[in-house]
C-alpha positions, 0 to 999 in steps of 0.5 A: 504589137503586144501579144499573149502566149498561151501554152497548150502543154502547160494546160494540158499538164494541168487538167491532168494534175486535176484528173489524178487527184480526183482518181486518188481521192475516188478511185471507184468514180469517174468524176468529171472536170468541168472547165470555168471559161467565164470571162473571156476564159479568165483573161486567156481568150474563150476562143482559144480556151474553149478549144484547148478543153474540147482538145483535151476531152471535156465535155462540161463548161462553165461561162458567165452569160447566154452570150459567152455560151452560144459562141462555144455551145457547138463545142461541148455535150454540156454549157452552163451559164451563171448569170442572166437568162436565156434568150432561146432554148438550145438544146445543149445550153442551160441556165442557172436558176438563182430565183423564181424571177429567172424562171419568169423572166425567161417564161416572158421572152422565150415562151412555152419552157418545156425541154429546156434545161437548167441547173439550180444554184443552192446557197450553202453559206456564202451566201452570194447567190442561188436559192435556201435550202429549205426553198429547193422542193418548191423550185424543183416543183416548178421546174417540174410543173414547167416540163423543163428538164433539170440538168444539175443541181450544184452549191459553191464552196467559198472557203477552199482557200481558208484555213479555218473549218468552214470548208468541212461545214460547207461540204457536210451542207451540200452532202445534206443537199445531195440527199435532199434532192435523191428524196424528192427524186424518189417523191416526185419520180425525176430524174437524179441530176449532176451535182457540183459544188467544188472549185480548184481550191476545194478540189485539190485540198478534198480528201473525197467527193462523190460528186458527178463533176468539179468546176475548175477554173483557176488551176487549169490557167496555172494558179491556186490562191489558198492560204491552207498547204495544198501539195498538188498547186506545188505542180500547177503551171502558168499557161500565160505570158504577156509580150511586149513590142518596143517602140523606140529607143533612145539615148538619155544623160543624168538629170534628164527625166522621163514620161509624165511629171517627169518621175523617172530621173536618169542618173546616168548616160543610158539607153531606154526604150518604151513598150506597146502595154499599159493600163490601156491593156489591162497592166496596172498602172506603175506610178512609183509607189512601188517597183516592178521588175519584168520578169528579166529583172529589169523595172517598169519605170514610173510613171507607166501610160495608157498605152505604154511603158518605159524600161532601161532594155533595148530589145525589140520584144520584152516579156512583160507576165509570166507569173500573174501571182507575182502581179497581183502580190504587188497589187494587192490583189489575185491572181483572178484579177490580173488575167482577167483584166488583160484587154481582148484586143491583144492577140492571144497565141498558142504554143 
């Protein structure tokens, strides 16, 4: 059966890319990697991804839901979720307050909020999701008036990829935010929480930052997807491949044709095989518009099926991904997108 590896190695090589430029940039601070293990550990596995950061010291995570979060909570000191609310309070576990509505809506299931943490989400001009800046010393108030504690107080930096001074812009807003919150700590008399607001991309471009953390996702799996230079993505490696398994082989002559309207056309007496990957595991589909060569130089013949693809190889095992950017260049696409597609049910090795 198809298989994935993951290699330890390569991540470990690449949180330690992440932790020396972080000590370039801030040699008095120890700023923290938090680990983005949302959906499904972007494609790699929660189970195995959670396991590779608790191996490797972190601490701080970052996942998707209250599901995701209280399969890996025994794991870490800290597990934040973006999206929904909690269901219970655990003492290690802390929702993203993106309204008043999360607050509520939790309120109604759990009951009394007293001792739960959260962390606030603050819009610096993506404008997606958390709350306006002229809005935070209402939300600190109720969390406040709740007794609930409050963990972290974080923005999200949507132009590290770019060119453009939109990313400076951002980082001056959440300065600004920063020292929002220290004055309503001195006013209200709470205590300063974390705060957060720069990804991969945003982290290895930074000349500075003092903020407690950085939420790193993409780098730790091997990729940035910035248009600006960044020299420290030159040393990020892969941690994923893709395997396939054959499934039969078999002899053709010129002119016979191969899979679904027959769009593959032999030219020659070859020999083809077919293997166990296809759309149905997250692969794109191959439908000739475009050629894909396995990472052996051999193509995916068109048209590719739900559940399998022919190529001119005879080996029992073949290497299907070994670079997700090379992918989604063909696609189209990201990075982000090619892993995260890939099916759970394909059993994830690491090595």
């Amino acid at each position: 059966m198809a298989y994935i590896t993951i290699n330890k190695e390569h991540f470990a090589h690449n949180l330690c890319v992440i932790q020396e430029h972080l000590k370039m940039i801030n040699p008095q601070k120890n700023i923290q990697v938090g680990a983005v293990l949302k959906d499904n550990g972007y494609g790699h596995g929660l189970e195995i991804m959670s396991n590779l950061a608790q191996q490797n010291n972190i601490t701080s995570v970052f996942v998707k839901n209250y599901e995701e979060a209280i399969k890996i909570a025994h794991k870490f000191d800290s597990v934040t979720f973006f999206y929904g609310i909690a269901h219970k309070k655990i003492t290690n576990i802390y929702p993203t307050i993106h309204s008043f509505n999360d607050i509520f809506n939790m309120e109604r299931i759990i009951g009394d909020l007293s001792g739960m943490g959260v962390e606030l989400k603050v819009n610096i001009g993506m404008n997606r999701n958390g709350i306006e800046l002229r809005d935070l010393e209402q939300y600190i108030e109720m969390i406040l008036q709740k007794n609930m504690r409050l963990i972290g107080v974080f923005s999200h930096n949507g132009y590290g990829d770019e060119i453009d001074d939109e990313f400076q812009r951002e980082c001056d807003l959440h300065d600004i935010l920063k020292e929002k919150v220290r004055q309503l700590s001195r006013q209200l008399g709470f205590p300063l929480p974390r705060f957060h607001s720069l990804s991969s991309s945003c982290t290895l471009r930074a000349k500075y930052s003092d903020d407690d953390l950085v939420r790193i996702g993409i780098a730790l799996y091997g990729y940035l997807t910035n248009e600006i230079e960044i020299e420290s993505a030159k040393n990020l490696k892969p941690i994923l491949k893709l395997y396939a398994n054959k499934i039969s082989t078999r002899v053709l002559n010129p002119a016979e044709k191969i899979g679904y309207g027959g769009k593959s056309i032999i030219h020659e007496k070859t020999a083809i095989s077919t293997y166990d990957i296809g759309y149905g595991d997250g692969m794109y589909r191959v439908n000739g518009s475009k050629k894909v060569l396995l990472p052996n130089g051999k193509e995916i013949l068109p048209r590719s099926s739900m559940d399998c693809f022919s190529c001119y190889d005879t080996a029992n095992e073949i290497c299907v991904i070994d670079d997700a950017a090379y992918i989604a260049s063909l696609f189209d696409t990201i990075p982000y997108e090619v892993l995260t597609r890939l099916s759970p049910f394909i059993e994830r090795r690491i090595i």
